[in-house]
DSSP file (Angstrom, degrees, kcal/mol; ACC not computed):
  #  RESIDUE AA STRUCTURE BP1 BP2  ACC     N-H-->O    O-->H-N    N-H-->O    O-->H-N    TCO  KAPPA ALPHA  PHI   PSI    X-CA   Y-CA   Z-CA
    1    1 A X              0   0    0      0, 0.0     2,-0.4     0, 0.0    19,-0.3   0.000 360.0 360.0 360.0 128.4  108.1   83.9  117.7
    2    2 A X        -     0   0    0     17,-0.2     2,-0.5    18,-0.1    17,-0.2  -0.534 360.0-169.2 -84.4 120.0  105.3   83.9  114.8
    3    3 A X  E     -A   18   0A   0     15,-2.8    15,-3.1    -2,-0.4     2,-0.4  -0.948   4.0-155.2-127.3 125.7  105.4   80.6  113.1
    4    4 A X  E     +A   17   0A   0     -2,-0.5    13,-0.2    13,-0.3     2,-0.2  -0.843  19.0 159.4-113.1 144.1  103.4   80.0  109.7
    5    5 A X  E     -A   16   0A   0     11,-3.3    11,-0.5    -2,-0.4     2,-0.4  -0.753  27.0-136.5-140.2-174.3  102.0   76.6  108.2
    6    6 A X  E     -A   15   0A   0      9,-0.3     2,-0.6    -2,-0.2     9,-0.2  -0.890  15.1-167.5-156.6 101.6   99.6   75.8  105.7
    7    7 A X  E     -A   14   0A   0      7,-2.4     7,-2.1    -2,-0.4     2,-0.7  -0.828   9.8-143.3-119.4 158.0   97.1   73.1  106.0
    8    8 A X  E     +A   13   0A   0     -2,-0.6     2,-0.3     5,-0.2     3,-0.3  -0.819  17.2 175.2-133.4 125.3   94.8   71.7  103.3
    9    9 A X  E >   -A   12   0A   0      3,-2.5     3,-5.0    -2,-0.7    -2,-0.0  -0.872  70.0  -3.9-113.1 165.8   91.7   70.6  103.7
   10   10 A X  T 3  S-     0   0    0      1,-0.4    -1,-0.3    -2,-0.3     2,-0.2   0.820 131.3 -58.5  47.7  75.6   89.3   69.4  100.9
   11   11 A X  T 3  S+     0   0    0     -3,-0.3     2,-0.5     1,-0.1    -1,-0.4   0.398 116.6 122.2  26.6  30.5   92.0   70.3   98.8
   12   12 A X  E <   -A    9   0A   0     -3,-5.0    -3,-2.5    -2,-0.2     2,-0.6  -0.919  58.1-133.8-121.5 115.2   91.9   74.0  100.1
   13   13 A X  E     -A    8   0A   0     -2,-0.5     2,-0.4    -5,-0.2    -5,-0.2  -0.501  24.0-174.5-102.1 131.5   95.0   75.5  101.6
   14   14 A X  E     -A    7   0A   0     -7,-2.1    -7,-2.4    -2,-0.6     2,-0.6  -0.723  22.2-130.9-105.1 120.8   94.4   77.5  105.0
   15   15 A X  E     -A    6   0A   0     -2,-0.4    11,-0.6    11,-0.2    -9,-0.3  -0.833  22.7-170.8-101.4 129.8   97.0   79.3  106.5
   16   16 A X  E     -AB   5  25A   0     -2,-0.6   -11,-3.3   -11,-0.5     2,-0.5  -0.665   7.9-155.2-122.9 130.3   97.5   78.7  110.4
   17   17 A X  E     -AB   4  24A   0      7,-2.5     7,-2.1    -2,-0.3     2,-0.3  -0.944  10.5-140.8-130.6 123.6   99.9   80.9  112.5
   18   18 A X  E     +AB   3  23A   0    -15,-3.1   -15,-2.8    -2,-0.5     2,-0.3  -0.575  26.5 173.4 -93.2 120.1  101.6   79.9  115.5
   19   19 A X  E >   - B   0  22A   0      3,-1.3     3,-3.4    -2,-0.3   -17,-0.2  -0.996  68.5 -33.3 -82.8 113.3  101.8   83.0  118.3
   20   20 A X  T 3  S-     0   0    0     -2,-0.3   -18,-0.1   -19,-0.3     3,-0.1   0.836 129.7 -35.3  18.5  70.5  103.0   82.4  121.6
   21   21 A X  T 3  S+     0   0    0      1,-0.1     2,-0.3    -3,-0.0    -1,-0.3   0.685 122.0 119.6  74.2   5.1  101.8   78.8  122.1
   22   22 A X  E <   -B   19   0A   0     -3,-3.4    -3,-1.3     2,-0.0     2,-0.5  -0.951  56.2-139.2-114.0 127.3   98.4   80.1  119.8
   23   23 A X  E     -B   18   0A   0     -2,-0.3     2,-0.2    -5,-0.2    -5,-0.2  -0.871  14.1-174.2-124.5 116.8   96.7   79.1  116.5
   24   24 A X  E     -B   17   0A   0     -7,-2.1    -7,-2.5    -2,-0.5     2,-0.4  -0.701  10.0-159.3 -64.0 123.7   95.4   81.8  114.2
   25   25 A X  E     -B   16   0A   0     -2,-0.2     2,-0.9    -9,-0.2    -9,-0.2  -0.940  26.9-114.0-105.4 152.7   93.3   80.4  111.0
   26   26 A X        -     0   0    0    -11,-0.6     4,-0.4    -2,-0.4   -11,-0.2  -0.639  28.0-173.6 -77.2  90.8   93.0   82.6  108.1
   27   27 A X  S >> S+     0   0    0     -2,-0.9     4,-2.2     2,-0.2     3,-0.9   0.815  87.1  60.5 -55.7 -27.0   89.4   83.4  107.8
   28   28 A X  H 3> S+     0   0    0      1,-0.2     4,-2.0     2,-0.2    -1,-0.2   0.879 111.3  45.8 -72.9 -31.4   89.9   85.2  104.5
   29   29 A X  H 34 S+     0   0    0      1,-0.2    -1,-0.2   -14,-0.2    -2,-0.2   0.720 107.3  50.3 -97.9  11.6   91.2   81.7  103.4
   30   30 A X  H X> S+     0   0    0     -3,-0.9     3,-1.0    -4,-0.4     4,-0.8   0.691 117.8  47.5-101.2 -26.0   88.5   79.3  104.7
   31   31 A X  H 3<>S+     0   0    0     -4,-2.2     5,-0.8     1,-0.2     4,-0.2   0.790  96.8  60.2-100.4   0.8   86.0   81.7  103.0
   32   32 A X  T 3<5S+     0   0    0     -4,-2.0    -1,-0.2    -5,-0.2     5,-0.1   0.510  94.3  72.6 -98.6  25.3   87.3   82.4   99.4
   33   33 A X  T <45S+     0   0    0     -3,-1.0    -1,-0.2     1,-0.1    -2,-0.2   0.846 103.6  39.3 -47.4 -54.2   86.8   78.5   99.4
   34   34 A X  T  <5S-     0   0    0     -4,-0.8    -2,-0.2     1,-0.1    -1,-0.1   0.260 136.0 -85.7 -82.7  -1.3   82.9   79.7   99.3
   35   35 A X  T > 5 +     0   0    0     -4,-0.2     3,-2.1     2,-0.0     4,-0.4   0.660  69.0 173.5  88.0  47.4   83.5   82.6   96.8
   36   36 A X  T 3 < +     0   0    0     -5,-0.8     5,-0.4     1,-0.3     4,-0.3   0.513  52.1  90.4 -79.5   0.4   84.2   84.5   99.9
   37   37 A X  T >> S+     0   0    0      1,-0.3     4,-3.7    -6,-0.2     3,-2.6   0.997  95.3  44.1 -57.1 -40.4   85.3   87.8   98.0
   38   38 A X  H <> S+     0   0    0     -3,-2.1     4,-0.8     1,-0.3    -1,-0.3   0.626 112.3  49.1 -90.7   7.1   81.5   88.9   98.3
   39   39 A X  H 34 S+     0   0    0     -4,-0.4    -1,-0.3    -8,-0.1    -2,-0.1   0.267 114.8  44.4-125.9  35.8   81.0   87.8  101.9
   40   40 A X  H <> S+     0   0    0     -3,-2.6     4,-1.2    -4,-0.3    -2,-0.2   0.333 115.2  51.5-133.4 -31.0   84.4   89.8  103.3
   41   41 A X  H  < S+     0   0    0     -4,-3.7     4,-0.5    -5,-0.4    -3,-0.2   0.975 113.5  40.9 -76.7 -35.4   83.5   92.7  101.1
   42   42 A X  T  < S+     0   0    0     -4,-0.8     3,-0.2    -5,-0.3    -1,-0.1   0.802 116.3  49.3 -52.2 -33.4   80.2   92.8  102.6
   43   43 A X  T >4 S+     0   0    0      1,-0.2     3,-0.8     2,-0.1     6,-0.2   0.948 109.9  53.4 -77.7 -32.9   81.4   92.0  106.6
   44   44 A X  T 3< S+     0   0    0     -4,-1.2    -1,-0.2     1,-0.3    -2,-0.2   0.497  99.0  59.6-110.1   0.8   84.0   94.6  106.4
   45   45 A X  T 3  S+     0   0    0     -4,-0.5     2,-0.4    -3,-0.2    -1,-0.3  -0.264  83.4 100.5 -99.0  41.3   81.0   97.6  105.1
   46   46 A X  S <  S-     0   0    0     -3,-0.8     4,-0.3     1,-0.1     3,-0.0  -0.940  78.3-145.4-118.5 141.8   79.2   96.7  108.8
   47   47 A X  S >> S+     0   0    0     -2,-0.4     4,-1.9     2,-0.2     3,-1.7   0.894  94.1  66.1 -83.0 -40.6   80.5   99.8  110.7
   48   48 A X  H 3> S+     0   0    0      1,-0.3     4,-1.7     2,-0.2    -1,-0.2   0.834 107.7  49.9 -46.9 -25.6   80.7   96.9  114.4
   49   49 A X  H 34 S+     0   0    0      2,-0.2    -1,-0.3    -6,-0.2    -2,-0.2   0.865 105.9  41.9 -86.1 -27.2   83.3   95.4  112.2
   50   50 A X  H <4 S+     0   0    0     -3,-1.7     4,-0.5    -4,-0.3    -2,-0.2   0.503 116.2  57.2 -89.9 -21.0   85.2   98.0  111.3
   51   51 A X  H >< S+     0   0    0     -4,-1.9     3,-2.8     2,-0.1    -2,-0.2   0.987 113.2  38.9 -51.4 -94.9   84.7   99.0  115.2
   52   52 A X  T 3< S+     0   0    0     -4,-1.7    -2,-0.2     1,-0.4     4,-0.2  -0.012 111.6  54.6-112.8   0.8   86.1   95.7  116.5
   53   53 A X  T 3> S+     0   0    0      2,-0.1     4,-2.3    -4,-0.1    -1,-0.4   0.689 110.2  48.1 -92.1 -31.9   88.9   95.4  113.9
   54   54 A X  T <4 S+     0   0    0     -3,-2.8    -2,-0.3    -4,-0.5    -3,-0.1   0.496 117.9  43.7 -85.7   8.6   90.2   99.1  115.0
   55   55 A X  T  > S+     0   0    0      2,-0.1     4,-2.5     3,-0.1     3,-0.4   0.808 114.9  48.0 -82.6 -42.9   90.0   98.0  119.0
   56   56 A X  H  > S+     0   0    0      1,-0.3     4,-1.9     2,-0.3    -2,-0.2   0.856 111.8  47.8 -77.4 -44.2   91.5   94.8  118.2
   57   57 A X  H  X S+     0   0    0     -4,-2.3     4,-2.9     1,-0.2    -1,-0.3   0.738 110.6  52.5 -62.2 -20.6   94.4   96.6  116.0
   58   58 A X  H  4 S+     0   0    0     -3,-0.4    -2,-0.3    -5,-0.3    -1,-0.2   0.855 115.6  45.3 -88.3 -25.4   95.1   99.2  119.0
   59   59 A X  H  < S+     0   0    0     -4,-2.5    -2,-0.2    -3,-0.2    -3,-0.2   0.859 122.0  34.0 -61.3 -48.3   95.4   95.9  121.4
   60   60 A X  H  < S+     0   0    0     -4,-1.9     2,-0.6    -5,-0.3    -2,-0.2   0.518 110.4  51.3-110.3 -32.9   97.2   94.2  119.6
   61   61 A X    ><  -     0   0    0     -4,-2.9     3,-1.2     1,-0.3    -1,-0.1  -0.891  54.0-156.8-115.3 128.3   99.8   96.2  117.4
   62   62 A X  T 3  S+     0   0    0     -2,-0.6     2,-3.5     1,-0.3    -1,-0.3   0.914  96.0  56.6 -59.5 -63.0  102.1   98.8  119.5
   63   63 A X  T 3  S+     0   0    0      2,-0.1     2,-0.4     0, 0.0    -1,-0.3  -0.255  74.9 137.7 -61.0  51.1  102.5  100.6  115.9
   64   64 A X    <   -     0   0    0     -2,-3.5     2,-0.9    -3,-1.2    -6,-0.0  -0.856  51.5-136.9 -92.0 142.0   99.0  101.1  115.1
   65   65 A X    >>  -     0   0    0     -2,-0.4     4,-0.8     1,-0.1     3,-0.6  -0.757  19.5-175.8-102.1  82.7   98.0  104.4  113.6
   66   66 A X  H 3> S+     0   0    0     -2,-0.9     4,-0.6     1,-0.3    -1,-0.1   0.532  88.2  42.9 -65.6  -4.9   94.4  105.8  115.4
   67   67 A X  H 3> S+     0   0    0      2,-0.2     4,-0.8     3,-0.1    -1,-0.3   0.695 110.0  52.1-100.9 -15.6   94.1  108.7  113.2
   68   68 A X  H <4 S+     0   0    0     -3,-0.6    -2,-0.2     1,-0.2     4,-0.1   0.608 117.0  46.3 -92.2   0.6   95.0  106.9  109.8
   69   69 A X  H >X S+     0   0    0     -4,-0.8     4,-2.8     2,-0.1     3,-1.1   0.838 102.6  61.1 -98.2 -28.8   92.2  104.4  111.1
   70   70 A X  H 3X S+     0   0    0     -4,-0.6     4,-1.5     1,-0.3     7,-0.2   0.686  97.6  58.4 -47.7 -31.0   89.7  107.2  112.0
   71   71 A X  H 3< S+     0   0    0     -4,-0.8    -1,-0.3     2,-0.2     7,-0.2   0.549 113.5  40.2 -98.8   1.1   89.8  108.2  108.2
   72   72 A X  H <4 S+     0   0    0     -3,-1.1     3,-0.4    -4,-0.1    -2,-0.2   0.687 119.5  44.8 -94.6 -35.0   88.5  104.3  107.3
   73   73 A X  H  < S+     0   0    0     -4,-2.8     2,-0.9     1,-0.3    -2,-0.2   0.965 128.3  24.8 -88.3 -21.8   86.2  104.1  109.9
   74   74 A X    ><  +     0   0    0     -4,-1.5     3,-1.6    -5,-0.2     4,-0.3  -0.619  65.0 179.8-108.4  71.2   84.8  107.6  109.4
   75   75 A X  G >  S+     0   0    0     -2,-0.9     3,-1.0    -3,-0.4     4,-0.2   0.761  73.6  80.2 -70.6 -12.0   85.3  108.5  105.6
   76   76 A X  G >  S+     0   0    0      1,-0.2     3,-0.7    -3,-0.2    -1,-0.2   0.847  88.7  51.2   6.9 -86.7   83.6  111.7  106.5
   77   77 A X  G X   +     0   0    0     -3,-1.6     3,-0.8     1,-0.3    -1,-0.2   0.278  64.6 107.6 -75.3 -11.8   86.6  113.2  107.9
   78   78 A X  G <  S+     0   0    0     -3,-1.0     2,-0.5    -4,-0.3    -1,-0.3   0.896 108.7  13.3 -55.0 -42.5   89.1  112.7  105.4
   79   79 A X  G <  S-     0   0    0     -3,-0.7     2,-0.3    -4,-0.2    -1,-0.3  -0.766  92.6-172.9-128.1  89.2   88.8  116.5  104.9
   80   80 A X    <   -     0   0    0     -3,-0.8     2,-0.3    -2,-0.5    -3,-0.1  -0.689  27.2-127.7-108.3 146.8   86.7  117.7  108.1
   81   81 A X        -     0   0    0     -2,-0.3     2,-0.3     1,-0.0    -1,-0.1  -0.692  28.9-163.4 -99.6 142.4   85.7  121.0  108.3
   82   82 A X        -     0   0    0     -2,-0.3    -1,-0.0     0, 0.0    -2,-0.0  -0.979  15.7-130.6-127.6 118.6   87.0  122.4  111.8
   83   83 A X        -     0   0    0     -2,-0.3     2,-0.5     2,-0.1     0, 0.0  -0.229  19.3-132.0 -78.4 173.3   85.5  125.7  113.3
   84   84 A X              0   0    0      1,-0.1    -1,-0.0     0, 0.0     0, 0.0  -0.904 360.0 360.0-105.8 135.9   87.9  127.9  114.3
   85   85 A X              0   0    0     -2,-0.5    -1,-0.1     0, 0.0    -2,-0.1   0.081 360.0 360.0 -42.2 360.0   87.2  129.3  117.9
């Protein structure tokens, strides 16, 4: 069972989610404390991140979709030219 809370620190509220006996914090919300749009649009253009977010989705969700993540990590391909045999 997924349980969500919200705690605030420095007057900034972080959201924590409970997983089997484990607590997730919301990086997205401890860094748009700091202006954090520009340093989550920058981590998510290094290609190791975009690696280790599609392992991490394929681990983690049984419904994850490996070709509709192949066309974000490789935007190439969105229309890939295939020779024909």
């Amino acid at each position: 069972m997924v349980k969500k809370r919200v705690n605030n620190v420095e007057s900034i509220s972080i959201a924590v989610v409970d997983r089997n006996h484990s607590d997730y914090i919301s990086i997205t919300d401890m860094l748009k404390a700091k202006d954090g749009n520009y340093f989550i649009e920058h981590w998510l253009r290094n290609r190791n991140t975009v690696e280790f977010l599609g392992i991490w989705e394929s681990i983690n969700n049984p419904n994850s979709n490996s070709l509709e993540f192949e066309v974000i990590k490789f935007p190439g391909l969105i229309n890939p030219i295939i020779p024909e045999p």
